[in-house]
C-alpha positions in Angstrom: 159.4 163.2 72.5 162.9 163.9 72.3 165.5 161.3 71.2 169.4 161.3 72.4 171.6 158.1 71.9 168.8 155.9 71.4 167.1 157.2 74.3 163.4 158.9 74.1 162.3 161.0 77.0 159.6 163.6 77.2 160.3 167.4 75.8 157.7 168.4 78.3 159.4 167.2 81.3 162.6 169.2 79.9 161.0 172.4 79.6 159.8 172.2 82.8 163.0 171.9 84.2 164.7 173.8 82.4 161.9 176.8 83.4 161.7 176.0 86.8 166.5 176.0 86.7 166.0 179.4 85.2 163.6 181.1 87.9 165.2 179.9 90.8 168.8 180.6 89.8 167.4 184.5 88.7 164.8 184.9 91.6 167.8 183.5 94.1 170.3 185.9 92.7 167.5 188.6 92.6 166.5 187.9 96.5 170.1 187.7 97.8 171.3 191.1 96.0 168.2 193.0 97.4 168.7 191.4 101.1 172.4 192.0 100.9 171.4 195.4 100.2 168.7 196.3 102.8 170.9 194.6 105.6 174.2 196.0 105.0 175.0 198.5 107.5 175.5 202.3 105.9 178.7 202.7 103.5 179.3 199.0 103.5 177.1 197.9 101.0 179.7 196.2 98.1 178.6 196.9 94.2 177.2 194.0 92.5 180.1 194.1 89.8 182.0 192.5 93.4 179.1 190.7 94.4 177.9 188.8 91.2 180.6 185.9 91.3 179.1 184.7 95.0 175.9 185.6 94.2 176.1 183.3 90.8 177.0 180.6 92.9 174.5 180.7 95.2 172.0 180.7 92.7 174.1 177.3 91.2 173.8 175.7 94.8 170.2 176.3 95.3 169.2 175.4 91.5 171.3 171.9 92.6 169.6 171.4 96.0 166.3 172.4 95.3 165.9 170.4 92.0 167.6 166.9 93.6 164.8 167.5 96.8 162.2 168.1 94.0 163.5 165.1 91.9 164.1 162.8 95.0 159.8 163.8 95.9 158.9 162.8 92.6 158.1 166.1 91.6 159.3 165.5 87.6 156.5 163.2 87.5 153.9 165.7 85.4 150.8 163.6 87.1 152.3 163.8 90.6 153.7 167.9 90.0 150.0 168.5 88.6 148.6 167.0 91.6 150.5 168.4 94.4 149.6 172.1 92.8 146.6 171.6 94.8 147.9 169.9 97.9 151.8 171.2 98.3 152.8 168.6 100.3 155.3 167.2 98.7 156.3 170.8 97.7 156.7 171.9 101.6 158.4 169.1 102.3 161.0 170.0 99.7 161.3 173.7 100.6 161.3 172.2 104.5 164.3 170.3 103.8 166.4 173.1 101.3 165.6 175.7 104.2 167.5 173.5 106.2 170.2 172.7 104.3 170.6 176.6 103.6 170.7 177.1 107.8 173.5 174.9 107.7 175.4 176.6 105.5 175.2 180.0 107.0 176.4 178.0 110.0 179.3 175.8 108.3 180.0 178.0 105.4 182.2 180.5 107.2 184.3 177.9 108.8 185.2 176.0 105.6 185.7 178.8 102.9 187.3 182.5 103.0 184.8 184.4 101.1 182.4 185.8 103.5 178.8 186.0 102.1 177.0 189.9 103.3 174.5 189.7 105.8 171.3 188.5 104.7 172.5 186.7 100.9 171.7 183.7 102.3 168.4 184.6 103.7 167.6 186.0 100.4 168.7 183.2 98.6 166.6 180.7 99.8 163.5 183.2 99.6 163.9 183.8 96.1 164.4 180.0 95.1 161.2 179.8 96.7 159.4 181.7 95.4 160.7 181.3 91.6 160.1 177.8 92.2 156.6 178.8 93.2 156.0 180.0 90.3 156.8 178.0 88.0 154.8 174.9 90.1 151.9 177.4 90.2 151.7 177.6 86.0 153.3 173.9 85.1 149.7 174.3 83.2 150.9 176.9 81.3 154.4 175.4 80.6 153.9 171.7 79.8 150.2 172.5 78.3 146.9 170.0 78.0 147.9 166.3 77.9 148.3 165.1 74.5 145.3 163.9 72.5 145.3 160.7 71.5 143.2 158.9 69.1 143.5 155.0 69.0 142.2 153.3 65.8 140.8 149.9 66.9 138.8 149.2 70.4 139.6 145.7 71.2 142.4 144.3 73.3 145.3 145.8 72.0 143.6 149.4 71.9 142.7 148.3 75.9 145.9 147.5 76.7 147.5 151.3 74.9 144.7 152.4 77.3 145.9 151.4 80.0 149.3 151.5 79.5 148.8 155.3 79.1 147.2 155.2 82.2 150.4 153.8 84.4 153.1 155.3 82.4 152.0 158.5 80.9 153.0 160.7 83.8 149.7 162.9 82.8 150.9 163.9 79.7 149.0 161.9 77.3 144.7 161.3 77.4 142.6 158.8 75.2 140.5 161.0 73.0 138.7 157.9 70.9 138.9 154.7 69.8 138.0 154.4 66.4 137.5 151.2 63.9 137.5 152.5 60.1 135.2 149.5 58.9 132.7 150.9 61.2 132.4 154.5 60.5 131.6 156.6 57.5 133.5 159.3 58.4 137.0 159.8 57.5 139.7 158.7 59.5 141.5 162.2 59.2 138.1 163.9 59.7 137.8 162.1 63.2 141.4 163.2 64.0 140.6 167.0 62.7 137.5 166.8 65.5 139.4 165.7 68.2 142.2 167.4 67.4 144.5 164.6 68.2 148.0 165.1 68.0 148.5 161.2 68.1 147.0 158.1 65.9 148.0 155.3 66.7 147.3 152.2 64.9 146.1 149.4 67.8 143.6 147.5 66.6 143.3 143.5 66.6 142.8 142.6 63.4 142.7 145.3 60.3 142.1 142.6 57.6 139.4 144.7 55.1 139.9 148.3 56.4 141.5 150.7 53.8 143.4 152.5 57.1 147.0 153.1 55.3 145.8 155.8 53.5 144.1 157.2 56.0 146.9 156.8 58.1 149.2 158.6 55.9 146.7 161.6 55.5 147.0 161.7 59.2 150.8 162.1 59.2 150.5 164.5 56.2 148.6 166.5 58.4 151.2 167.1 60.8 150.1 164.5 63.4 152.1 161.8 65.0 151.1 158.2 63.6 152.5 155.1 65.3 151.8 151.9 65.9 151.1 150.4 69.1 154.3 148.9 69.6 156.1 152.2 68.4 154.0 154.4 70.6 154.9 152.5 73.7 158.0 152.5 73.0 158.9 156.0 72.1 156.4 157.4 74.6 155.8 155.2 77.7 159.5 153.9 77.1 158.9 150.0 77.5 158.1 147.3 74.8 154.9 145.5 75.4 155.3 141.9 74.7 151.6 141.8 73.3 152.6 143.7 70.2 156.0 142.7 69.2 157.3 140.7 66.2 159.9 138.9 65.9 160.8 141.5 63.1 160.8 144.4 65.3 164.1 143.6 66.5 165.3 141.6 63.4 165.3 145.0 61.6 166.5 147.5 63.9 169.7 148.9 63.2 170.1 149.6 67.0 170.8 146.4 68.0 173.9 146.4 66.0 176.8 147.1 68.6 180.3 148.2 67.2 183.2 147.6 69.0 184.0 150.9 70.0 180.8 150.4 71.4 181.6 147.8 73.2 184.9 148.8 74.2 183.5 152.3 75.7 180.7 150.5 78.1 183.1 147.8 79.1 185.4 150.6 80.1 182.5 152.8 81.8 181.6 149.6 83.4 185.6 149.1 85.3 185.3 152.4 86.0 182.2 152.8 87.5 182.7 149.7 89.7 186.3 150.4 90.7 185.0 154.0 92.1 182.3 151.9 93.7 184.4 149.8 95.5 187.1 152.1 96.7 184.4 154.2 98.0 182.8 151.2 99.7 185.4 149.4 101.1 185.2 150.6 105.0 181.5 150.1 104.6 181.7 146.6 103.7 183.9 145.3 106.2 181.2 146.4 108.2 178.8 144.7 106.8 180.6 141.6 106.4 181.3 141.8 110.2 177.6 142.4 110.6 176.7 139.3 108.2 178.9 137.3 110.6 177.8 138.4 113.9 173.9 138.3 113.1 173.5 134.6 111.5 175.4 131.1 111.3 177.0 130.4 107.4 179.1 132.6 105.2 179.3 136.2 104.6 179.1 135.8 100.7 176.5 134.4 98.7 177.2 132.5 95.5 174.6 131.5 93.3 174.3 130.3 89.6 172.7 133.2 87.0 172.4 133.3 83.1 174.3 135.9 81.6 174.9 137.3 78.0 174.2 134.7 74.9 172.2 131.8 77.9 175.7 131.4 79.1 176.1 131.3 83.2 178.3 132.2 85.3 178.6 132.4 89.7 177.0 135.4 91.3 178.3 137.0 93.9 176.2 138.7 96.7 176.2 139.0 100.4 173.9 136.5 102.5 170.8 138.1 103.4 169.0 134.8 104.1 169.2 131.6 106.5 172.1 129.3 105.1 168.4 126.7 104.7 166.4 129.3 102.8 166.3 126.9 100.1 165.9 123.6 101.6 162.8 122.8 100.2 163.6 124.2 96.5 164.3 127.5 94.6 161.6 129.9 95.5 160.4 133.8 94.2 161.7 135.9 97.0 158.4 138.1 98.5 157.8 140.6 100.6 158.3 140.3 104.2 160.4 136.8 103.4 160.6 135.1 106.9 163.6 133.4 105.4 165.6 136.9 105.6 168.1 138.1 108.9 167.9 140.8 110.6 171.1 141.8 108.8 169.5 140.9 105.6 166.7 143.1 105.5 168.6 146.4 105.8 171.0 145.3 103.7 168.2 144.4 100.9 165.7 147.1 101.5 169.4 149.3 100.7 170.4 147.0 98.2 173.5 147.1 100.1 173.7 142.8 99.3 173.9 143.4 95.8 177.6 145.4 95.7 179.9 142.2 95.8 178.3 142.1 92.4 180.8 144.2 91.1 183.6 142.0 91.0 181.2 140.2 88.5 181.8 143.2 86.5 185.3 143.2 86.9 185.6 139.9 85.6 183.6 140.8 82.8 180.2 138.3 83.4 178.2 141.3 84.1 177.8 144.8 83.2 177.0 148.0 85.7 173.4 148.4 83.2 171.3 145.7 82.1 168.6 143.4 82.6 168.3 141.8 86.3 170.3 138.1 85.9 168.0 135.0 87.1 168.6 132.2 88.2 168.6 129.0 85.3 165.4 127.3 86.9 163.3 130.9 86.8 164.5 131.9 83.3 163.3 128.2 81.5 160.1 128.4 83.4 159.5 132.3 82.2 160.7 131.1 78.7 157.8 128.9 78.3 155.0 131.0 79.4 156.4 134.3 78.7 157.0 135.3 75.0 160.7 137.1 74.0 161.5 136.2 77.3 165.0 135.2 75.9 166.1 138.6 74.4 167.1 139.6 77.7 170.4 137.7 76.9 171.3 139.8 74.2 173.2 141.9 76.3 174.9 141.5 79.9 173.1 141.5 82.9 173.4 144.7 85.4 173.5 145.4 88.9 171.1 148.1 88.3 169.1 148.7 84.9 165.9 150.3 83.3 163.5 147.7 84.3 164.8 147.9 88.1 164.1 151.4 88.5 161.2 151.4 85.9 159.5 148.5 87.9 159.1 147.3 91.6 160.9 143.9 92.7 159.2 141.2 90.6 158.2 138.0 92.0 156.1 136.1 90.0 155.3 135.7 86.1 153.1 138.5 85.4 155.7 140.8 87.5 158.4 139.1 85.3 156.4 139.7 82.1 155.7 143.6 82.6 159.8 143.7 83.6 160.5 142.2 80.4 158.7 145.2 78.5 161.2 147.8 80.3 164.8 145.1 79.5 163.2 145.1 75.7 163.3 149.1 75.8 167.0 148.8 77.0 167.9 145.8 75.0 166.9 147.6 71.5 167.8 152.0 73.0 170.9 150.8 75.4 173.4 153.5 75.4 176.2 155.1 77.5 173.6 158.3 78.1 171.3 155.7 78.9 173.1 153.8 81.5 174.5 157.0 82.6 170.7 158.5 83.3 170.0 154.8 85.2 172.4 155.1 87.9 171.5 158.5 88.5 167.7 157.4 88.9 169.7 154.1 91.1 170.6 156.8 93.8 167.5 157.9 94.0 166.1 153.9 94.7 168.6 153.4 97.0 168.3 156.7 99.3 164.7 156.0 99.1 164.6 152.0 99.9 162.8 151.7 96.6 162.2 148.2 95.0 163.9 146.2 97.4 162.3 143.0 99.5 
């Protein structure tokens, strides 16, 4: 794992990119310069030293198309990538729809720009993406290697739960090799390690109360392995905070959770930003919708409803109605899926997350910020602060619009959905950054094009 600002994320994944940018900008520039050269008629054919600017930005265009289609088909996920090796459907689909988008540009291109592309560049453009990209799907093996050994030292709850944490979050790149408890084995802690070759121990066991495992720990690490403890594992690895192995000193000691105030001042300026491009860009769209709002359903076009923000302290929400002005006649509810309380209006507007943009004059007035935790409503939060340990460290930092538990999660409407969302807003409570909330949006457009997590 790689660390940047705060922020862990998988040096697998970025090799794998960064391969599969490199074939299909060289095998695009490759296939255009031979096509130009086969097709163009006799003593026409222009020298590469002339040709090498347009052909370079071909090969830009296509590494930008074909890597958002990929990205947008979930095609950086290592388990999904690994899996469609076989299959290629999701791989069709994305060469489908960057053939098309490479049609259209021989169509539009010459209309808009000056510089006229040789017969047959783009052609050979889009064949050599392909086929670099082919490539590189066809040996992601080769590239990203074996999953990770891991070797768990305990085998009761907690080493259950690392299980199967690896199991929904580890993208394929990390497999259960052992669980081990050192009061029950003769053999050596390391030696078990050595055997299975792990390149991970990780401490998770429920009680260690008359085990000599430090030592044995730090033999590991001497060894060149990566030791962690649960908590630590999930965190650096699966990127979310389990609530089952935190302490209260986990977060009293880390030095992350300090926030300067050039800190401060940078985010609360990326946050105007951000929403002041938002809105501009959104304005003729959301007369629209108010106009829709109006004309679908009785009641207001806004929604205002009371949220706890930073510190417990709340403040009015803004939002535009989605609902029946008598949604909540009979008491404050979890929304669900297929809510019969919903408009017609309402449920493109919330499967587009379209409702939650007049959120950003929340922003703007400073209650919220574009990143952080989802805000709830007062009732919800005492009621998950009761049954739901940590709950309150949420309100260490300002509610978002968007945030790492949104995109990491789907909508959450009950306690345990609440709980495993709380183990994504820890992640960005302790590793919140500007790269961070940078890399969230990005992931944001890709939730919104796709109607993700939305009811």
């Amino acid at each position: 794992m790689l660390r940047v600002f705060h922020h862990y994320f998988s040096a697998k994944k970025l090799t794998f990119f960064l391969a599969e940018s490199s074939a299909i900008a060289l095998a695009c520039v490759a296939g255009a310069a031979v096509c130009a050269a086969l097709l163009a008629p006799a003593g026409t054919r222009a020298p590469f030293s002339v040709m090498w600017p347009t052909l370079v930005g071909l090969g830009a265009a296509f590494v930008v198309t074909f890597q958002f289609t990929l990205y947008l088909l979930d095609l950086y996920d290592l388990r999904i990538a690994a899996e469609d090796r076989v299959r290629g459907y999701r791989f069709l689909k994305a060469a489908g729809v960057t053939a098309m988008l490479a049609g259209l540009a021989m169509l539009v291109l010459p209309l808009v720009l000056p510089v006229r592309l040789p017969p047959g560049t783009l052609l050979g453009g889009a064949m050599g993406a392909l086929a670099g990209t082919l490539v590189v799907r066809v040996s992601i093996r080769a590239l990203v290697g074996a999953p990770d050994a891991v070797l768990l030292v305990g085998d009761g709850l907690k080493a259950r739960a690392v299980v199967g944490a690896i199991e929904a979050g580890g993208e394929d790149g990390f497999r259960v090799v052992g669980m081990v408890d050192p009061r029950q084995t003769s053999e050596p802690l390391e030696a078990v390690a050595r055997r299975l070759d792990a390149a991970y121990v990780v401490q998770a066991a429920d009680d260690m109360r008359g085990a000599n495992w430090v030592e044995a720990l730090l033999r590991c690490r001497l060894e060149g392995r990566r030791v962690y403890d649960a908590a630590g594992f999930c965190e650096r690895v699966l990127r979310r905070i389990p609530v089952l192995f935190l302490r209260a000193s986990d977060f009293a000691f880390a030095d992350e959770l300090t926030m300067s105030s050039m800190r401060r001042g940078f985010k609360r300026a990326f946050d105007i930003a951000v929403s002041a491009v938002l809105l501009l860009a959104a304005a003729p769209f959301l007369l629209f919708v108010s106009l829709a709002i109006k004309l679908d359903s009785r009641g207001p076009v806004f929604y205002r409803q009371e949220r706890v923000g930073l510190a417990g302290c709340t403040y009015r929400l803004w939002k535009f109605r989605s609902m029946r002005t008598d949604a909540e006649k009979d008491g404050a509810v979890w929304a669900r899926a297929n809510d019969d309380r919903v408009t017609r209006v309402g449920r493109f507007i919330r499967r587009t997350r379209v409702d939650e943009i007049p959120q950003v004059f929340n922003v703007l007035l400073g209650d919220m910020s574009f990143v952080g935790p989802r805000p709830e409503r007062p009732v919800f939060v005492a009621q998950l602060k009761q049954q739901i340990p940590f709950y309150g460290l949420r309100e260490a930092v300002k509610p978002g619009i968007t945030g790492w538990a949104q995109i990491r999660y789907p909508y959450g409407a009950s306690v345990e959905d609440a709980r495993n969302k709380l183990e994504f807003d820890l992640y960005y409570v302790k590793n919140g950054s500007l790269f961070l909330d940078m890399g969230i949006i990005f992931h944001t457009v890709r939730h919104v094009l796709l109607g993700r997590g939305a009811r």
